[in-house]
Short mmCIF file of the C-alpha atoms (twelve columns), coordinates in Angstrom:
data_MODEL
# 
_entry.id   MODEL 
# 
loop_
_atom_site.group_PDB 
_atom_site.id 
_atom_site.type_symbol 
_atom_site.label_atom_id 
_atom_site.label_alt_id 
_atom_site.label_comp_id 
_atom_site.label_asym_id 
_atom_site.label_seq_id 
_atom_site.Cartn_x 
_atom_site.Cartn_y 
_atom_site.Cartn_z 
_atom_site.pdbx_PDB_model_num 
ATOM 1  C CA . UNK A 1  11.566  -63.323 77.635 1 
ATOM 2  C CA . UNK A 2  13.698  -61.696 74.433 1 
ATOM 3  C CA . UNK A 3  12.063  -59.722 71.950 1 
ATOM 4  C CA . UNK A 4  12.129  -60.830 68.687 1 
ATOM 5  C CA . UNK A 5  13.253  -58.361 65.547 1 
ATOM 6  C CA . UNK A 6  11.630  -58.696 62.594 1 
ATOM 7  C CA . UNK A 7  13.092  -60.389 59.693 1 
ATOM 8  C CA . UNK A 8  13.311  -57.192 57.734 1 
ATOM 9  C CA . UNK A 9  15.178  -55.610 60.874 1 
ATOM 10 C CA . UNK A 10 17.813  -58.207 60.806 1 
ATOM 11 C CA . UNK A 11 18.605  -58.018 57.419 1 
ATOM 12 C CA . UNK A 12 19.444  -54.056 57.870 1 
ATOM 13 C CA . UNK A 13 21.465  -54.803 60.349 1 
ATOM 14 C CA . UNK A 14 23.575  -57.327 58.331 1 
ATOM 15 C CA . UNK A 15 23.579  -54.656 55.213 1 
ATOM 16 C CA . UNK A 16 25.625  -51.381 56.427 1 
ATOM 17 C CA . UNK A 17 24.463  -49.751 53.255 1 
ATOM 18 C CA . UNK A 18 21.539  -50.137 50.661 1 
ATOM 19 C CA . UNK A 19 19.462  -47.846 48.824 1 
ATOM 20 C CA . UNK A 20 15.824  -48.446 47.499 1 
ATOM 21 C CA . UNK A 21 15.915  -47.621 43.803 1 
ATOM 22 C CA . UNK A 22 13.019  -44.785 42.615 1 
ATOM 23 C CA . UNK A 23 14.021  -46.491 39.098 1 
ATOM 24 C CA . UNK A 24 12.960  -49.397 37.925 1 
ATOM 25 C CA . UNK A 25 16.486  -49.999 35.641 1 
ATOM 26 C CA . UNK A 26 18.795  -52.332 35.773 1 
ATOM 27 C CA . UNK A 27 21.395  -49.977 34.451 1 
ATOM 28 C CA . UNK A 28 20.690  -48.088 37.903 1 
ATOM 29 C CA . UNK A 29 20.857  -51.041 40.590 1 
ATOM 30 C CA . UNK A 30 24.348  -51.938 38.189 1 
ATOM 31 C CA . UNK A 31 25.977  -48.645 38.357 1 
ATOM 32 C CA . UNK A 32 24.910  -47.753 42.646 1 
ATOM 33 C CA . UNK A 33 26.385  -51.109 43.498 1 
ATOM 34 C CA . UNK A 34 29.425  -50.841 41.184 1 
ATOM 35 C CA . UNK A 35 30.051  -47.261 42.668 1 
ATOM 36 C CA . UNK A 36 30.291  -48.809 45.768 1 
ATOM 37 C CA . UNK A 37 27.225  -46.652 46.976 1 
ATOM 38 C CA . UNK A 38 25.394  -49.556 48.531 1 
ATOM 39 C CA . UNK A 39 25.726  -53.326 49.288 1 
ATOM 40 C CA . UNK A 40 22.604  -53.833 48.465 1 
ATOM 41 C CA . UNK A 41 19.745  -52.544 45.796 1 
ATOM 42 C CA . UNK A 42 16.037  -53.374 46.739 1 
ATOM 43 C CA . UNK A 43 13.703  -53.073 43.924 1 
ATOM 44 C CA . UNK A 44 10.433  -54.183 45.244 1 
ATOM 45 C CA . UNK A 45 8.337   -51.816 43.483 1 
ATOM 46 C CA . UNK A 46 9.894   -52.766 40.015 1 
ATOM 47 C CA . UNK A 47 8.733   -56.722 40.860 1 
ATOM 48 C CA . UNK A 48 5.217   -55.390 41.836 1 
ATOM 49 C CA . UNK A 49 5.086   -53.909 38.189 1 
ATOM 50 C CA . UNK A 50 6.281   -56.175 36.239 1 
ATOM 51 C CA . UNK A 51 6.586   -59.698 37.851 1 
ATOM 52 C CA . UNK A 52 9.292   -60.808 35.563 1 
ATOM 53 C CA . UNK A 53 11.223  -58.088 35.810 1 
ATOM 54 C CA . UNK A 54 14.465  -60.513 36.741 1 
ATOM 55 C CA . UNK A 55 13.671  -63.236 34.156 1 
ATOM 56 C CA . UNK A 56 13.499  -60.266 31.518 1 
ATOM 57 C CA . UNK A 57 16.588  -58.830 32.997 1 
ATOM 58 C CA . UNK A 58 18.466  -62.458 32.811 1 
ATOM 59 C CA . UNK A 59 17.161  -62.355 29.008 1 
ATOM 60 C CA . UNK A 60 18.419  -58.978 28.481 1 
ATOM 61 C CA . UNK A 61 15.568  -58.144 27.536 1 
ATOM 62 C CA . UNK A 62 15.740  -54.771 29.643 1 
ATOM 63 C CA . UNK A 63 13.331  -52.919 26.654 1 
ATOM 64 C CA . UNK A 64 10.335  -55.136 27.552 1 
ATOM 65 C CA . UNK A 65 9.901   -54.478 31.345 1 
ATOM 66 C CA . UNK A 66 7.178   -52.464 32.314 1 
ATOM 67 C CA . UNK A 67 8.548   -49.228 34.168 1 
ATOM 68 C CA . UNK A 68 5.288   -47.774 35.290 1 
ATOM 69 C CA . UNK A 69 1.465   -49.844 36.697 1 
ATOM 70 C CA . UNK A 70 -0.537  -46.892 35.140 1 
ATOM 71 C CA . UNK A 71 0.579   -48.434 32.120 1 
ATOM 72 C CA . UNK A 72 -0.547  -51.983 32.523 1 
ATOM 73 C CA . UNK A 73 -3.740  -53.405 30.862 1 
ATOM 74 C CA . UNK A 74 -4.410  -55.064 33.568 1 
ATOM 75 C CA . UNK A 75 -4.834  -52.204 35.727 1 
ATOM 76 C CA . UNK A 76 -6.157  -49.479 33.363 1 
ATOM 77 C CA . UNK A 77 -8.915  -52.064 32.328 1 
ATOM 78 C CA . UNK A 78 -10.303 -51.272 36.050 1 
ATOM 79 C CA . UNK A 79 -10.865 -48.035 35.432 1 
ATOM 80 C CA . UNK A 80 -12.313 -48.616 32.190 1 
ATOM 81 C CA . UNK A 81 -16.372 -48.125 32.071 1 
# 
């Protein structure tokens, strides 16, 4: 009986190089793919932010997406008393 790799496994093996972005720009996942840095940008944490973070980026409208969760209503009305 083979083992099975996980999904996330095969895709690393298919991707010699990627980098997970601490940013949450597109300006940054442009310029370390167009340096040739990486095949391959992940920026999972920037879609847990701000859902729409690719429909805002296809709308250029880069200035609306919401860099940080701290910042978000949603979240700061839990700690709210």
């Amino acid at each position: 009986m083979s083992k099975r790799k996980k999904k996330s496994q095969v895709i690393l093996d298919q991707i010699q190089n990627y980098v997970e972005l601490s940013s949450h720009t597109p300006d940054d996942a442009t310029l370390v793919l167009e340096k040739g840095k990486t095949d391959f940008a992940a920026i999972g944490r920037a879609i847990v932010v701000d859902p729409h973070w690719v429909e805002k980026v296809e709308d250029n409208r880069e200035e609306t997406i919401r860099a940080d969760i701290y910042t978000s209503n949603i979240f700061r009305s839990l700690f709210n008393e």
